[in-house]
N, C-alpha and C positions, 0 to 999 in steps of 0.2 A: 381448193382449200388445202393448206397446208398441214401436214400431221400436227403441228402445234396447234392451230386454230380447233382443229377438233377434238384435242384434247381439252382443249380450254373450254371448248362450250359445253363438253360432256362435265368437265367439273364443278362449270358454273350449274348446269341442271342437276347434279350430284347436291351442289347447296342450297341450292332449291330445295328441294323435295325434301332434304335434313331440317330447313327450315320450317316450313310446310309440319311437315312430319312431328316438329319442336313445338309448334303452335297449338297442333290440335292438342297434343298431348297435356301443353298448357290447360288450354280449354279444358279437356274434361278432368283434368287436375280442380281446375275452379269446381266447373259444376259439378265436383264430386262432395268440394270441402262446401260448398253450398247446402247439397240437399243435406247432410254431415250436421251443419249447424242448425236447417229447420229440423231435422229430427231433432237434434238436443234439448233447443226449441217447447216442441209439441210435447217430449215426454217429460220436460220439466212442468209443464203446464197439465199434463196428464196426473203424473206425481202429487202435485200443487194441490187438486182435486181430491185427491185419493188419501191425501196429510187431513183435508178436511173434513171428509166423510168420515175416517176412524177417528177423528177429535167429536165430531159427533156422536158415535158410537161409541168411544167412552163415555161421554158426558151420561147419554142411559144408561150406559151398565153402573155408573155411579150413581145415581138416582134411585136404579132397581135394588142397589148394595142398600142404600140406605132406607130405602120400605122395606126390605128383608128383614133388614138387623132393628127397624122400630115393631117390624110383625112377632118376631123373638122373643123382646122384649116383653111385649104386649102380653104375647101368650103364657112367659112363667111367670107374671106377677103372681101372687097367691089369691087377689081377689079375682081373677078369670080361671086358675084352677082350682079354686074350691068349689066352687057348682059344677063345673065336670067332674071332680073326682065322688061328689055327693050322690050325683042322679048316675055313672058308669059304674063307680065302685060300692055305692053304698055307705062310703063313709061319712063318719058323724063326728061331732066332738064327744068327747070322752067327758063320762060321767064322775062324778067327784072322786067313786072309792075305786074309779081305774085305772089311775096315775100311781105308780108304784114307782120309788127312787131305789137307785140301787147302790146300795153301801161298797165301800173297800173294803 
């Protein structure tokens, strides 16, 4: 074989194996932007989940706002504190001559 022939075949396997070499790279180029996009995927759908579960979880804490703020209510009307403050504090209505106004 001629020095040219053996150059040639060494270049031809030189592009070879660049090829080769180009491919795999290919490859896990793909199966990278692959697993890439089932993650995106999965944590969209993880997300999705997680959007739901705090819509649910407002939706009680709104619910619980709203028996708090009727329990509130309830409690300072004057006909639920007048019999507490009768039977804790003692107090009473006031007797005719003990309503004093007071002048300017």
């Amino acid at each position: 074989m001629t020095q040219v022939v053996r150059q040639r075949r060494l270049y031809e396997k030189q592009v070879l194996v660049i090829w080769v070499l180009k491919g795999f790279c290919a490859m896990a180029l793909g199966a990278a932007a692959l697993l890439f996009v089932a993650w995106v995927r999965i944590e969209g759908t993880r997300l999705g989940y997680d959007i739901a579960l705090l819509y649910e979880q407002k939706q009680q804490l709104k619910d619980q706002k709203r028996l708090l703020l009727l329990e509130i209510h309830t409690r300072k009307r004057p006909a639920h504190l007048y019999p507490l403050l009768q039977k804790r504090l003692g107090l009473t209505s006031p007797a005719l001559g003990q309503i004093q106004l007071k002048k300017n």
